[in-house]
C-alpha positions as CSV (number, residue, x, y, z in Angstrom):
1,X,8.8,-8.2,-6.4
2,X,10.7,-9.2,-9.3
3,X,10.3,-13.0,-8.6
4,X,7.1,-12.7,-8.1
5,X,6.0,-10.8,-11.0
6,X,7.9,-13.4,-13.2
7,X,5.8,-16.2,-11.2
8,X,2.4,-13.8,-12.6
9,X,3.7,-13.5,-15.8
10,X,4.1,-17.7,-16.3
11,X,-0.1,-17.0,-16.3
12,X,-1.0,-13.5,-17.0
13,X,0.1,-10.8,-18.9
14,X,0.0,-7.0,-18.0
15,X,-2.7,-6.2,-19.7
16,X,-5.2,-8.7,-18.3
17,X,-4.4,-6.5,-14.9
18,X,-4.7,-3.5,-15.3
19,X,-7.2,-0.9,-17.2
20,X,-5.9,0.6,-20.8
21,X,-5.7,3.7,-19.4
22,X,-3.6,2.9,-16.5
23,X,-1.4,0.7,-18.9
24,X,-1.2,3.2,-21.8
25,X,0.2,5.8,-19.4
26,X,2.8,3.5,-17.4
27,X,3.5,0.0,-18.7
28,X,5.8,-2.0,-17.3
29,X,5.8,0.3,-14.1
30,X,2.5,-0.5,-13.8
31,X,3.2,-3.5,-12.0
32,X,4.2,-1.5,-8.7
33,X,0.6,-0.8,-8.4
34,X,-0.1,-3.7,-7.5
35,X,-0.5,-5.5,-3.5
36,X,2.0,-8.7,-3.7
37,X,-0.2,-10.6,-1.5
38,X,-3.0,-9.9,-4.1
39,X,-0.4,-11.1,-6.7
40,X,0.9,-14.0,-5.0
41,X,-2.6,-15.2,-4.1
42,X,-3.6,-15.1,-7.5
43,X,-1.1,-17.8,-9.0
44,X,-1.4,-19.8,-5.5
45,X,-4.9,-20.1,-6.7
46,X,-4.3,-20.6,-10.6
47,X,-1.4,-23.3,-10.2
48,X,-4.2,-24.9,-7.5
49,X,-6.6,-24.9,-9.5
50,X,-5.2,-25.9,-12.9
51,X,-6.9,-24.0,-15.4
52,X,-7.2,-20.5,-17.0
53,X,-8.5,-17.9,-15.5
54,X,-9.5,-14.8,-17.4
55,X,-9.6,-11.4,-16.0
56,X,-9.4,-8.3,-18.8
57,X,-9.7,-8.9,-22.2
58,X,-9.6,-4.8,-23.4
59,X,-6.4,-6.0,-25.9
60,X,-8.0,-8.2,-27.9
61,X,-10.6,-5.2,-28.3
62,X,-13.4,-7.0,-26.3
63,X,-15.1,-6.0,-23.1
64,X,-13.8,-6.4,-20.1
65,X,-11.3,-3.6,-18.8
66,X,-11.9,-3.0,-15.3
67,X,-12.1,-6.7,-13.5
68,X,-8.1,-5.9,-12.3
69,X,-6.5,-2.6,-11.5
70,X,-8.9,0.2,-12.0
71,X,-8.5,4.3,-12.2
72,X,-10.3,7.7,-11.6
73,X,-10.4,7.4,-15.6
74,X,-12.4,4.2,-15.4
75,X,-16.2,4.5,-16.5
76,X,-17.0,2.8,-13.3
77,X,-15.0,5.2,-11.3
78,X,-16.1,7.8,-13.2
79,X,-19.9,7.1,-12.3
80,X,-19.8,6.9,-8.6
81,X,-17.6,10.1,-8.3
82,X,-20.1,11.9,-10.3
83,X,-23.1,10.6,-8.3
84,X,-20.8,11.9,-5.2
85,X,-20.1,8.7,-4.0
86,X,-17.2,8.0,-2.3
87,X,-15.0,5.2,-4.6
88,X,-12.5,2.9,-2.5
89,X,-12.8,-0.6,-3.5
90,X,-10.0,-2.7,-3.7
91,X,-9.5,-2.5,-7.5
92,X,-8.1,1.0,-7.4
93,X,-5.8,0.1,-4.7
94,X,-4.3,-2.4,-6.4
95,X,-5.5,-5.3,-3.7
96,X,-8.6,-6.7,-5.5
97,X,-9.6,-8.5,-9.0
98,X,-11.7,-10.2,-10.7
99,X,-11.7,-13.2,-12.6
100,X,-13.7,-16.3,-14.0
101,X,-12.3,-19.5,-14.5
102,X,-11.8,-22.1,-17.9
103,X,-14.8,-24.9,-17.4
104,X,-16.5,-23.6,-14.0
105,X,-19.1,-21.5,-12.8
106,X,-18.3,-18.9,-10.5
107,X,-19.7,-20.5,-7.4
108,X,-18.0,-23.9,-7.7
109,X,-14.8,-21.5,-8.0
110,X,-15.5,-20.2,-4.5
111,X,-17.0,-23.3,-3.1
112,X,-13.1,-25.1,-3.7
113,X,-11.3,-21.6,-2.5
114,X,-13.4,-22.1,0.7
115,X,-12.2,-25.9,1.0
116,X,-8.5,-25.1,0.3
117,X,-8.8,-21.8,2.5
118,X,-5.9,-23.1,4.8
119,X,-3.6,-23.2,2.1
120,X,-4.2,-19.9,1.2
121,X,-1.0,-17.7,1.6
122,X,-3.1,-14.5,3.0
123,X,-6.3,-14.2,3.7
124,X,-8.8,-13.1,1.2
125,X,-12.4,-11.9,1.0
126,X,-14.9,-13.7,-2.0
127,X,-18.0,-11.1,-3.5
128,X,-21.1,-14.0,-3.4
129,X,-24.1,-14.0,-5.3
130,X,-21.8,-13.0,-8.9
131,X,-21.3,-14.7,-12.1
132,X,-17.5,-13.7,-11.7
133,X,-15.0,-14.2,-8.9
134,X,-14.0,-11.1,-7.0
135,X,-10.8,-11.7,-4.8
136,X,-9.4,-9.1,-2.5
137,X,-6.7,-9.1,0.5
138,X,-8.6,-6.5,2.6
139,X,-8.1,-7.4,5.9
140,X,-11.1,-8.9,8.0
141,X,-9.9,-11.4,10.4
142,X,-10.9,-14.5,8.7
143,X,-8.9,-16.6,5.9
144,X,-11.7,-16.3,3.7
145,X,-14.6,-13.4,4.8
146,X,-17.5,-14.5,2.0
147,X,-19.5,-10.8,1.6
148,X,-22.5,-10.0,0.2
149,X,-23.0,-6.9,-2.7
């Protein structure tokens, strides 16, 4: 994991990842939350793609917090336990995130993850019909399982 969190770190920091609360209450530990074939997707696709891609932006006291690894403290959690909704989406297990990308819409980001789908190193599962790109390695028998919300 080490190697590979040094090969994440060449792109994004910590704090892009994960939620403040999760990162105010572990830090660098934080990182063993995380699914390494979510992980090692993740700069496959950003060293394919060759630009910056964006996922939290809480640190530089802007808006997004929960596009990477969220908690039971997260507002979005929060809401769908107190509605009595079950919560198991592949942010708070550490196997889904997020993300737009420098200089291209959201749906030309999926359209060229569908192309290069062979090269991917694990399969993956793409949220359509959203301004963002949601990523997760939940399993569905497919390289690339396209789902609607």
């Amino acid at each position: 994991m080490t190697e590979l969190k040094n090969r994440v770190r060449q792109y994004f920091g910590l704090k892009e990842l994960v939620c403040p609360e999760v990162y105010h209450k572990y830090g660098d530990r934080a990182w063993s939350f995380f699914d390494p074939r979510l992980l090692e997707t993740l700069v496959f696709l950003r060293e394919k793609i060759g630009r910056p891609f964006y996922v939290n932006n809480w640190d530089q006291g802007r808006d997004y917090s929960q596009r990477g690894l969220r908690c039971n403290q997260c507002q979005l959690v929060k809401d769908k336990t107190q509605r009595g909704r079950i919560y198991m989406s592949a942010h708070s297990q550490g196997q889904g995130i997020d993300f737009d990308v420098e200089g291209m819409q959201a749906h030309e980001v999926r359209k060229l993850i569908i192309e290069i789908q062979e090269e991917l190193p694990y399969p993956i599962r793409l949220e359509n019909h959203v301004c963002w790109v949601h990523m997760d390695v939940r399993e569905t028998g497919s390289q690339v399982y396209v789902f609607n919300p």
